[in-house]
N, C-alpha and C positions, 0 to 999 in steps of 0.2 A: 247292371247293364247301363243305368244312366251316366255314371263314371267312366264305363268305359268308352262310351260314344264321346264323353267330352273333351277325353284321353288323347282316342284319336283327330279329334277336330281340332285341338290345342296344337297338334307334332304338326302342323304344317300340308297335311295332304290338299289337295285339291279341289277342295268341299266350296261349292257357288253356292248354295243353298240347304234349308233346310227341309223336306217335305217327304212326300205327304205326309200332313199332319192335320189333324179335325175329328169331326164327328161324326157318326155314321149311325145312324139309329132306322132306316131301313129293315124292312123286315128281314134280309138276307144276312145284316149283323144282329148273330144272339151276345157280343159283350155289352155286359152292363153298362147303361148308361153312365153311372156313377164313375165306376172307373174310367170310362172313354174322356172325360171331364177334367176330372185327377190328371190325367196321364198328357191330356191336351194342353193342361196350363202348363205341367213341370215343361213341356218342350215346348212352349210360347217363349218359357222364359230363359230356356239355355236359347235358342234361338238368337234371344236379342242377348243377350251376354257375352254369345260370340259375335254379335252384329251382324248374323246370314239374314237374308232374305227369307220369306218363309212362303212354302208352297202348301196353300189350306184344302184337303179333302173334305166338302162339307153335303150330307144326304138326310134330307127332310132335320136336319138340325138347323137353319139357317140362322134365325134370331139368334137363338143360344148361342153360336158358335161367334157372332158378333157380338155379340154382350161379353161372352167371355175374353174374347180377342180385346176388344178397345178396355176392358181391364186389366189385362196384361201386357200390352204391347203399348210404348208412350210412344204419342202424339208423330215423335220426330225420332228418329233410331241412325242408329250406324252405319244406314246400308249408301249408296254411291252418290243419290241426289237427294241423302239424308230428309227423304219422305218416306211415309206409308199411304198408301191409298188402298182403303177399303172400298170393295165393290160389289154390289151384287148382279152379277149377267146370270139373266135369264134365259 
């Protein structure tokens, strides 16, 4: 699956972003933590490979999914005014 999404993002289509992507640990999500984690980093990191912007889904995972994000996401990336800003709105 993950090939094939990077397949089509490489041919040129029209892709502005990457999203949602996150964590969701809400009683209403029964997937594994574990896996939601695994599966968050691999698309943190195609993400910045293609240099999309990435649009975060994040439910009662907040810390986690910033600790994990500023781990895998550098400083300064690809995108148009070659920033990231992390933010939490509350």
């Amino acid at each position: 699956m993950e090939a094939l999404l990077e397949r089509i993002l490489r041919r040129g289509h029209p892709v502005v972003a990457l999203g949602e992507i996150g964590l969701d640990y809400s009683a209403n999500n029964t997937t594994d933590h574990d896996l939601q984690r695994h599966v968050f980093r691999r698309q943190l990191l195609l993400g910045v490979a293609l240099g999309l912007p990435l649009v975060l889904h994040v439910r009662e995972a907040e810390e986690e999914a910033l600790e994990i994000t500023k781990a895998n996401v550098p400083r300064h990336s690809k995108t148009q005014d070659n920033q990231i800003i992390l933010e939490r709105v509350e």
